[in-house]
C-alpha positions as a Python dict, from the first residue, in 0.01 Angstrom:
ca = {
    (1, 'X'): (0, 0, 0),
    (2, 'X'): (-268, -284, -86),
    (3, 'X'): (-298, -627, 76),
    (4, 'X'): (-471, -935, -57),
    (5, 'X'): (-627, -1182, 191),
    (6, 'X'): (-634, -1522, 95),
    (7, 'X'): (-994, -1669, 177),
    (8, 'X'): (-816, -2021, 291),
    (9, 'X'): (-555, -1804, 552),
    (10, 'X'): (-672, -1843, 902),
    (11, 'X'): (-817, -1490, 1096),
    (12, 'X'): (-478, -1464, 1312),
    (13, 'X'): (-304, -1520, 988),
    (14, 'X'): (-497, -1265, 768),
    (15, 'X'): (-490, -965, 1058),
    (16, 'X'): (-77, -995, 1102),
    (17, 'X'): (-94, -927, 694),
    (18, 'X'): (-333, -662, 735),
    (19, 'X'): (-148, -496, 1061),
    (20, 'X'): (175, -528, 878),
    (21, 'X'): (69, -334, 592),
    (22, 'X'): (-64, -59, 840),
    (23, 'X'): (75, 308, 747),
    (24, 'X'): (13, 570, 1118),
    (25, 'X'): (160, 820, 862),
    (26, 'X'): (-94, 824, 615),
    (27, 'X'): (-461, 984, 682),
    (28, 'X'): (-605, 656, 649),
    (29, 'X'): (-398, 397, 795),
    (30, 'X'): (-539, 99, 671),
    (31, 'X'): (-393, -96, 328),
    (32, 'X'): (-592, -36, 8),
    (33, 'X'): (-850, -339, -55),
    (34, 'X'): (-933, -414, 271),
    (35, 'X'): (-1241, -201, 496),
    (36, 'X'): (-1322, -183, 852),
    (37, 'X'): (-1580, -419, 823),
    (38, 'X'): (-1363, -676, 686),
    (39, 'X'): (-1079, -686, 988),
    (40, 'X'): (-1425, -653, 1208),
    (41, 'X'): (-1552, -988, 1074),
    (42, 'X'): (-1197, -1104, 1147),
    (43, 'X'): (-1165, -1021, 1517),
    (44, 'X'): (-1487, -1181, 1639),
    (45, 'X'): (-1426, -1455, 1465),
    (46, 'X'): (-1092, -1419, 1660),
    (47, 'X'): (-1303, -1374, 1963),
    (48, 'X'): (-1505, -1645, 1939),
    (49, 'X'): (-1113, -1814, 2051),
    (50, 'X'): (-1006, -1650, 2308),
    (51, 'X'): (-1329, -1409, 2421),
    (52, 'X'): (-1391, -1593, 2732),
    (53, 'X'): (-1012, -1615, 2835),
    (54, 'X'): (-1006, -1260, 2832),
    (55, 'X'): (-1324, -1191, 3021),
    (56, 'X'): (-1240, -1458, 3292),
    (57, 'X'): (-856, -1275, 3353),
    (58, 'X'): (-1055, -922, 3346),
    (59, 'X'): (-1327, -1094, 3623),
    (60, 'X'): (-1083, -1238, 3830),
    (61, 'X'): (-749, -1046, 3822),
    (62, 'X'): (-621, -738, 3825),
    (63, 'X'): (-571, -698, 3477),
    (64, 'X'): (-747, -414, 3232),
    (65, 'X'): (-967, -532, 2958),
    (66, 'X'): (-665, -387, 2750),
    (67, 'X'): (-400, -515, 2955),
    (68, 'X'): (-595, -886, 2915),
    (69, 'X'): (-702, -872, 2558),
    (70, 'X'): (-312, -795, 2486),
    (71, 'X'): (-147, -1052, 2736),
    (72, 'X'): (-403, -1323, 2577),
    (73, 'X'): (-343, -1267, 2241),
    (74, 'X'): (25, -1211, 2242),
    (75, 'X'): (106, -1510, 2501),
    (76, 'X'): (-170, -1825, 2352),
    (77, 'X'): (-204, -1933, 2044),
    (78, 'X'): (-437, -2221, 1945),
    (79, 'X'): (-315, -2537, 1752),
    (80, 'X'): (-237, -2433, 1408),
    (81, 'X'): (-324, -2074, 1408),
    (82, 'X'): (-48, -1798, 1457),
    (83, 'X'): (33, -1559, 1736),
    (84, 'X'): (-89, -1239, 1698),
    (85, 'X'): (159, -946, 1606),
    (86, 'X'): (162, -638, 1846),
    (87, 'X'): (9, -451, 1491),
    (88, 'X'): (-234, -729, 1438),
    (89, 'X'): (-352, -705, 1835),
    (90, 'X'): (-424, -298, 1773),
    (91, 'X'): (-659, -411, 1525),
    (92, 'X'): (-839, -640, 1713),
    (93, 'X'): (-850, -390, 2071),
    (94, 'X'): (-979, -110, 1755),
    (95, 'X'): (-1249, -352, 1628),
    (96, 'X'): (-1371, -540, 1954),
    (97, 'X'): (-1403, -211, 2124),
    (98, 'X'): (-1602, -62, 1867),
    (99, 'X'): (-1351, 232, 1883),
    (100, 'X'): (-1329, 252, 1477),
    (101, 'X'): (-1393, 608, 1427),
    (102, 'X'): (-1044, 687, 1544),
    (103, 'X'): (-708, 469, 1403),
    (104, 'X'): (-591, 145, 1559),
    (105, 'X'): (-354, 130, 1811),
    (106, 'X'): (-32, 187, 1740),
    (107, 'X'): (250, -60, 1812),
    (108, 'X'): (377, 108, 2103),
    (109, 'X'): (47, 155, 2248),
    (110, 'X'): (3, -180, 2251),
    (111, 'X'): (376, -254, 2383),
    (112, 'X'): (269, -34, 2658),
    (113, 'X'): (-29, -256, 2822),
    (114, 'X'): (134, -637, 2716),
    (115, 'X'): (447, -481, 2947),
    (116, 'X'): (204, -363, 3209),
    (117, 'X'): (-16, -684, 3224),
    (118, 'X'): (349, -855, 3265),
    (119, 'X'): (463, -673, 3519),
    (120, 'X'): (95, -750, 3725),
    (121, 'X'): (152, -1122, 3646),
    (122, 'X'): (512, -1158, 3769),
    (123, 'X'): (388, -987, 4094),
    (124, 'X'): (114, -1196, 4102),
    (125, 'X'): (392, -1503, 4129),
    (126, 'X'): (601, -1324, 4333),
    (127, 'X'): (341, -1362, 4585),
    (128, 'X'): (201, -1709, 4531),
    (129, 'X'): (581, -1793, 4547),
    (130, 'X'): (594, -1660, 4888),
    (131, 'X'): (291, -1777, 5019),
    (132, 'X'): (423, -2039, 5211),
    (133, 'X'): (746, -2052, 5458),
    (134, 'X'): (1112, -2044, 5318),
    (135, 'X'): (1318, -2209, 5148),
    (136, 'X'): (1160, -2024, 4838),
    (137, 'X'): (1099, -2196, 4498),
    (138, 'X'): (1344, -1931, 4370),
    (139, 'X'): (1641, -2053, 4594),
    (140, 'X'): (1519, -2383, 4514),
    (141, 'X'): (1507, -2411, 4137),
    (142, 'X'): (1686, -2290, 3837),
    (143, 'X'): (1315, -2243, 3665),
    (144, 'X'): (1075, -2285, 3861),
    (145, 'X'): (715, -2325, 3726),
    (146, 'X'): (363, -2311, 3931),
    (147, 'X'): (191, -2655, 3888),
    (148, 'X'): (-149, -2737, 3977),
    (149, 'X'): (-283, -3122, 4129),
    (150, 'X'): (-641, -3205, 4306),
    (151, 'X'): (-515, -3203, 4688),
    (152, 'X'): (-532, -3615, 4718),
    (153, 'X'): (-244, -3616, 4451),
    (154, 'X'): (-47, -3353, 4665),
    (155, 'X'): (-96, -3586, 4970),
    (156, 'X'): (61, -3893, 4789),
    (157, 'X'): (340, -3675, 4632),
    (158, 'X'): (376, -3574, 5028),
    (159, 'X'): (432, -3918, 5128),
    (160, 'X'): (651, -4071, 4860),
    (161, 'X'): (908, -3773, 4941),
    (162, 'X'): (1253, -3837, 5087),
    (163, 'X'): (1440, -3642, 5346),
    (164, 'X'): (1631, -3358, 5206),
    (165, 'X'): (1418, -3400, 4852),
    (166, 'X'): (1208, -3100, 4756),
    (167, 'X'): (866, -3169, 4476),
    (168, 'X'): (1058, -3182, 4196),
    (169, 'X'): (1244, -3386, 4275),
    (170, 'X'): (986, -3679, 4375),
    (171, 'X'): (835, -3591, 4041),
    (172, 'X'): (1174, -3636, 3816),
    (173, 'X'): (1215, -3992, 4041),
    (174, 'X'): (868, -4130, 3982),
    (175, 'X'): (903, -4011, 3597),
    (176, 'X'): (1172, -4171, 3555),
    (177, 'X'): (1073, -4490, 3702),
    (178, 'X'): (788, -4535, 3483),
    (179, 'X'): (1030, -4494, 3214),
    (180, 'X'): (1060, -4771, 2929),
    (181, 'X'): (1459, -4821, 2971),
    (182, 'X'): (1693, -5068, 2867),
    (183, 'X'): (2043, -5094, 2999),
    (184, 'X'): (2340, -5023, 2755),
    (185, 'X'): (2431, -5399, 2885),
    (186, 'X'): (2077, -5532, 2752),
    (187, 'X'): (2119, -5353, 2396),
    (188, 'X'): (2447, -5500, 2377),
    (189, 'X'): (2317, -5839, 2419),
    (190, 'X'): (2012, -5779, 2222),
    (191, 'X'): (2230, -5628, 1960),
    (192, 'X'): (2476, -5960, 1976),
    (193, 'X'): (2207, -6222, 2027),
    (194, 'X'): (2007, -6141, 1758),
    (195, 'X'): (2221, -5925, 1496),
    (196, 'X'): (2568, -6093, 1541),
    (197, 'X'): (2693, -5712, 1646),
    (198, 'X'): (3092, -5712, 1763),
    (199, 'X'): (3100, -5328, 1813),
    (200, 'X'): (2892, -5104, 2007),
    (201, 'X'): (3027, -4732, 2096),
    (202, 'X'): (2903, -4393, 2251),
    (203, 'X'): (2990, -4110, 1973),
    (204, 'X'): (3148, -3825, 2185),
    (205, 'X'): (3264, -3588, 1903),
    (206, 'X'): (2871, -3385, 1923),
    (207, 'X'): (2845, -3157, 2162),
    (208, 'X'): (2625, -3212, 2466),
    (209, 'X'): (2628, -3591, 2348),
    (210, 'X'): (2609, -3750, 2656),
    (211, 'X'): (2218, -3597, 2689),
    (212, 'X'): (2132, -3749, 2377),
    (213, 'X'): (2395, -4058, 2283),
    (214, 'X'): (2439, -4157, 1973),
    (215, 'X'): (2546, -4561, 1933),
    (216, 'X'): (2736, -4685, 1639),
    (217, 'X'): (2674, -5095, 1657),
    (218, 'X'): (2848, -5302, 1447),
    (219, 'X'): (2635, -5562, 1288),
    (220, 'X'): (2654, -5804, 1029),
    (221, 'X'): (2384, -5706, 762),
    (222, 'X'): (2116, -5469, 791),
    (223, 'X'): (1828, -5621, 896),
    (224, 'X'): (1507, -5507, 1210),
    (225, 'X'): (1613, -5343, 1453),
    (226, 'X'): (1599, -5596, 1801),
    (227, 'X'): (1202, -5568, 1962),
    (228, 'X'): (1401, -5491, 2275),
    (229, 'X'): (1571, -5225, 2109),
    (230, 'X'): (1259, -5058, 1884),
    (231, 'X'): (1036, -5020, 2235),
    (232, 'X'): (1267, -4912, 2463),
    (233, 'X'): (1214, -4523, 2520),
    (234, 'X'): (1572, -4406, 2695),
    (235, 'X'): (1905, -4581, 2745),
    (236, 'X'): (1986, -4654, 3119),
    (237, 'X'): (2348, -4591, 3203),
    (238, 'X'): (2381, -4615, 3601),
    (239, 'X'): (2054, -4465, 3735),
    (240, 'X'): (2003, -4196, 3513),
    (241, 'X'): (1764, -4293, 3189),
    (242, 'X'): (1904, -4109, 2867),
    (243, 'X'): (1735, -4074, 2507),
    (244, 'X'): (1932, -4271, 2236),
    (245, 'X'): (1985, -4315, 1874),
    (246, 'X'): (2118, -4620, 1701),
    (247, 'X'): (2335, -4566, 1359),
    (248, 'X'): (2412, -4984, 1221),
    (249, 'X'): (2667, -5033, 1027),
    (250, 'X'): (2841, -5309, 841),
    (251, 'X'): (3152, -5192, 845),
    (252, 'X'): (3241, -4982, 1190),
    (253, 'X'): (3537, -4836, 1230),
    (254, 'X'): (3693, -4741, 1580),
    (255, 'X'): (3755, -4391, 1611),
    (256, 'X'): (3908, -4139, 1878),
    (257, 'X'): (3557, -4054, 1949),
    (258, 'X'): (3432, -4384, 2032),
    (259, 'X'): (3348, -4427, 2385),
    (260, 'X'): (3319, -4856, 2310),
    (261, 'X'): (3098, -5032, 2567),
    (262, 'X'): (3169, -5359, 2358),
    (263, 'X'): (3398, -5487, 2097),
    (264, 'X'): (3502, -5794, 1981),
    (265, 'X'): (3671, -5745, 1590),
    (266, 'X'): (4028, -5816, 1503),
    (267, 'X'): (4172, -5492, 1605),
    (268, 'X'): (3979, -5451, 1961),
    (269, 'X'): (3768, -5691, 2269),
    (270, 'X'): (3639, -5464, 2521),
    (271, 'X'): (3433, -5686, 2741),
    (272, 'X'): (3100, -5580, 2844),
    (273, 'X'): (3143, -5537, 3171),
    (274, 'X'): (3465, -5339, 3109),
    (275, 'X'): (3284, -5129, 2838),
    (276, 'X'): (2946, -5050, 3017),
    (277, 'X'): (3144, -4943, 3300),
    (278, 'X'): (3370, -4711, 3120),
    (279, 'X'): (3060, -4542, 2988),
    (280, 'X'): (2934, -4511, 3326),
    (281, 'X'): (3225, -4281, 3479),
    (282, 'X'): (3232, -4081, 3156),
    (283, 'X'): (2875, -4015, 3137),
    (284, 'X'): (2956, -3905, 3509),
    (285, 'X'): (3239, -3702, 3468),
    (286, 'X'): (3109, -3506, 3164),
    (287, 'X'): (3013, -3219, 3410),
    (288, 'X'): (3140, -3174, 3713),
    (289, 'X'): (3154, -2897, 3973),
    (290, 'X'): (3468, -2709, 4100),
    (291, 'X'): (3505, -2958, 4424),
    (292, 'X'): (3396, -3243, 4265),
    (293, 'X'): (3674, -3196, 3987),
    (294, 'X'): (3883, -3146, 4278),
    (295, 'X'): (3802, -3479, 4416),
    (296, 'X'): (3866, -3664, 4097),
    (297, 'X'): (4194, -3510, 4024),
    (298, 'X'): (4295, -3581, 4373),
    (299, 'X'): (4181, -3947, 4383),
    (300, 'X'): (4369, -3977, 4021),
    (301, 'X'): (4730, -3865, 4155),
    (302, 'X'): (4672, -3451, 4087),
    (303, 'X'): (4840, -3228, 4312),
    (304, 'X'): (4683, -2888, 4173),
    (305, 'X'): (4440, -2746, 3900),
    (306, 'X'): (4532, -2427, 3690),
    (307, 'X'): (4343, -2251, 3413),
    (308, 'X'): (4490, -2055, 3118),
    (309, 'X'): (4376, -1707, 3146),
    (310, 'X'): (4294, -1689, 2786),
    (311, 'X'): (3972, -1887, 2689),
    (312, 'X'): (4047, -2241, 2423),
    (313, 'X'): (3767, -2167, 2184),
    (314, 'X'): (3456, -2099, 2369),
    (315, 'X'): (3537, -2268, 2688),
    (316, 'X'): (3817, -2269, 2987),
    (317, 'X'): (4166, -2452, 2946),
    (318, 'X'): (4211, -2613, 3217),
    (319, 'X'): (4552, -2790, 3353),
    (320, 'X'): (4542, -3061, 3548),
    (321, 'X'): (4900, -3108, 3760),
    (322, 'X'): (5062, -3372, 3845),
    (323, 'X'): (5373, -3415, 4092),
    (324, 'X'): (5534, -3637, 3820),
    (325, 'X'): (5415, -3831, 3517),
    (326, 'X'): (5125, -3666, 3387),
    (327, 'X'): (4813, -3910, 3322),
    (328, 'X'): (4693, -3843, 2962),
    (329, 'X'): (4331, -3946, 3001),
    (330, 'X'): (4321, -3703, 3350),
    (331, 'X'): (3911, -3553, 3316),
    (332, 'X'): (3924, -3710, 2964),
    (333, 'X'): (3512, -3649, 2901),
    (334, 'X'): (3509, -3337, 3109),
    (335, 'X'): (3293, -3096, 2926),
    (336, 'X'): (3099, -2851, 3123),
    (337, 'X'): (3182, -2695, 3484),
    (338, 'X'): (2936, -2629, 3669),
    (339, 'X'): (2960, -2279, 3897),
    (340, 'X'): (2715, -2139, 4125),
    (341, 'X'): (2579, -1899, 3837),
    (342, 'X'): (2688, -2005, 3540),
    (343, 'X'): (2790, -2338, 3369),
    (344, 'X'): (3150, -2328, 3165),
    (345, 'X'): (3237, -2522, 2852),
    (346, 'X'): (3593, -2661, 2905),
    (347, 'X'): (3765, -2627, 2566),
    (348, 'X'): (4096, -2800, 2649),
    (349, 'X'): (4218, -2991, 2890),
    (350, 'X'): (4616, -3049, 2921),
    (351, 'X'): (4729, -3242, 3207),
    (352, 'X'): (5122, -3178, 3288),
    (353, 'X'): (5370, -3257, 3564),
    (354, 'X'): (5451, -3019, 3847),
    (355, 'X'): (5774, -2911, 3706),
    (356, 'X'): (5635, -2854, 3326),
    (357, 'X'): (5333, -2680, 3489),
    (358, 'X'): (5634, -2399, 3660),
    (359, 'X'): (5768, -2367, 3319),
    (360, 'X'): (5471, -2262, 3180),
    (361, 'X'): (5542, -1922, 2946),
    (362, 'X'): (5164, -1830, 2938),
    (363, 'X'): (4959, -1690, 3215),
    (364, 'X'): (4756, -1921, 3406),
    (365, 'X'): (4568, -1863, 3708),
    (366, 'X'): (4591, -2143, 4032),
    (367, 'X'): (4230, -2281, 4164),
    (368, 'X'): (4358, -2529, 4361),
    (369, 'X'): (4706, -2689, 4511),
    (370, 'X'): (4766, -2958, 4719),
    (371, 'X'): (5059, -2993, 4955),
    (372, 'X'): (5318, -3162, 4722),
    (373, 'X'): (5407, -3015, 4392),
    (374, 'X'): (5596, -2726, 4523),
    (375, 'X'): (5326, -2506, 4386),
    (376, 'X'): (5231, -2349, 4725),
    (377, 'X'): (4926, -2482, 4921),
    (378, 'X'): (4595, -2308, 4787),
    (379, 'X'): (4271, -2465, 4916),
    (380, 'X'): (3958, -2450, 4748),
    (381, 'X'): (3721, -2159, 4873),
    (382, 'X'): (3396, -2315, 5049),
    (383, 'X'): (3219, -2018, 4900),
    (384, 'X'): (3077, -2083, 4544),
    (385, 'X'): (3076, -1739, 4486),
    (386, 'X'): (3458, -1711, 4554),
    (387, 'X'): (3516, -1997, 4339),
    (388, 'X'): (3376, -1876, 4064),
    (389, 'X'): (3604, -1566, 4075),
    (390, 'X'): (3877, -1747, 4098),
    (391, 'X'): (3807, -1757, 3731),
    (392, 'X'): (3984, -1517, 3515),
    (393, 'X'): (3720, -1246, 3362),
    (394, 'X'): (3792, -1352, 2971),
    (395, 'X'): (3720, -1737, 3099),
    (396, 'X'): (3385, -1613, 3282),
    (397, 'X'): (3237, -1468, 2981),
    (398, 'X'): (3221, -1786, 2775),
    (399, 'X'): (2987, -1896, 3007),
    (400, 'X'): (2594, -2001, 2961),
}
């Protein structure tokens, strides 16, 4: 099998061609039209990249030459050039090593020492991890990630943090304070001072909106988009700063999956206030965990919370109860439910009335139940782990 290499291609480029046109079966491995001294002129021009990386980890850690030259090229990549292949890295250990009377490493050879060099690194942060006193940043953090400051900037991050925060958490606050925001109330005006806009809404039909919203504003003719508007780098809705997209249109019409923060057409007036608020407790009820679901149905009227033991789509079904009258818009905007592993998508959510709820032909499963209702007193577990197996096993594995 014969290769062409393009002169224009860069070296990374040109050795994944060359490595994927390898044959280990043939006496000589290499493609037709290309010679040793060829994918040697390659790989130290490669070198001249990443030659110094590799002798600094083979200085300083524990890493092999092998182990190194494999972790380096697999893992980095420089701006515009692509990552090396696992064939394409045997070619370069074969060349650089000088090694070229025998064939270039195989694939699996080459599996072999990337897997050991990550098995030496993740030890490595094991240990830096636990180089200081508990709690650990792994039973701190979902992801945690090793980051480096000069000692003076550790010092100030020291002394801006409040009780009970941990690092990342001073970092996320002072981010997001130097954060260009405007206020969903200061679009709306900007929108209405300067555009004439009489609609503004939150689309909630994507999914995941509410970490990227999408605003439908009503205006009266296209025109520039409001200064106030154009510079503003995230949406502020209560004290969380959001990124935001802005769809005008001359001719909006109100839909289901409107969330309206303002409107004032012929068919609907939503006051600001009223509107910007109504955002607010969606945004915050969008995801919610177990107890704080709990609270919300209880401050609503709810008496209990069932799901269906069968998944709705990819997500739970969840039925909110009510002694009486059910309340249609009970956890209207809930989305996501948040366990202590896992995160749920909630497909479906039907609110019904203690008696309906009894009635029920379909198998449901009881995570909470007040005193009223009739339904048998079930408090919630203080255990997150026995709240999330409350959760029927078909409901569980929908879960991210």
């Amino acid at each position: 099998m014969g290769v062409e290499i393009e002169p224009e291609w860069q070296p990374a480029t040109k050795l994944n061609v060359v490595g994927g046109a390898l044959d280990f079966t043939s006496v000589e491995p290499l493609p037709d039209g290309v010679t040793r001294d060829q994918i040697e002129e390659i790989c130290y021009t490669i070198r001249e990249l990443y030659g110094e990386y590799v002798d600094e980890l083979v200085a300083e850690t524990s890493l092999s030459r092998r182990e190194a030259q494999t972790w380096v090229l697999r893992t980095l990549a420089h701006e515009g050039t692509d990552r090396l292949s696992y064939e394409a890295v045997g070619l370069y250990i074969w060349a650089i090593g000088r090694a070229t009377e025998g064939d270039p490493l195989s694939r699996t050879i080459v599996t072999d020492y990337y897997e050991r060099a990550e098995r030496k690194i993740e030890r490595a942060e094991a240990t830096l991890k636990r180089a200081g006193p508990p709690p650990y940043p792994d039973d701190v953090y979902d992801d945690p990630a090793v980051l480096w400051v000069d000692a003076p900037v550790a010092d100030r991050l020291r002394g801006r943090r409040q009780p009970e925060e941990t690092y990342s958490d001073v970092i996320e606050r002072l981010l997001d304070g130097t954060t260009a925001g405007l206020s969903l109330a200061e679009l709306v005006e900007s929108y209405r001072s300067e555009r004439g806009a009489d609609y503004v809404a939150v689309e909630t039909v994507y999914p995941e909106w509410d970490r990227d919203l999408r605003l439908v504003v009503g205006v009266d003719e296209p025109e520039t988009t409001p200064a106030a508007v154009k510079e503003a780098a995230a949406l502020q809705v209560g004290d969380e700063p959001r990124a935001f997209t802005v769809d005008e249109t001359t001719d909006p019409t109100h839909a289901d999956a409107h969330l309206v923060g303002f409107a004032d057409t012929a068919d609907l007036s939503v006051p600001v206030e009223d509107g910007v608020e109504r955002v607010r407790r969606a945004l915050a009820g969008v995801e919610r965990t177990l107890p704080e679901l709990v609270d919300d149905l209880r401050s609503a009227g709810g008496t209990a919370l069932a799901v269906a033991d069968e998944p709705a789509g990819a997500g739970a079904h969840l039925y909110p109860v009510f002694l009486e009258s059910a309340s249609p818009d009970a956890l209207a905007h809930l989305e996501r439910l948040a366990l202590d592993d896992r995160t749920l998508s909630v497909g479906r959510v039907s609110p019904v009335d203690a008696e309906t709820y009894r009635g029920l032909d379909h198998g449901t499963t009881l995570l909470w139940a007040g005193e009223e209702g009739g339904l048998g007193r079930r408090p919630l577990p203080d255990d997150p782990v026995e709240r999330r197996e409350l959760f029927p096993a078909r409901v569980l594995a929908t879960s991210t």
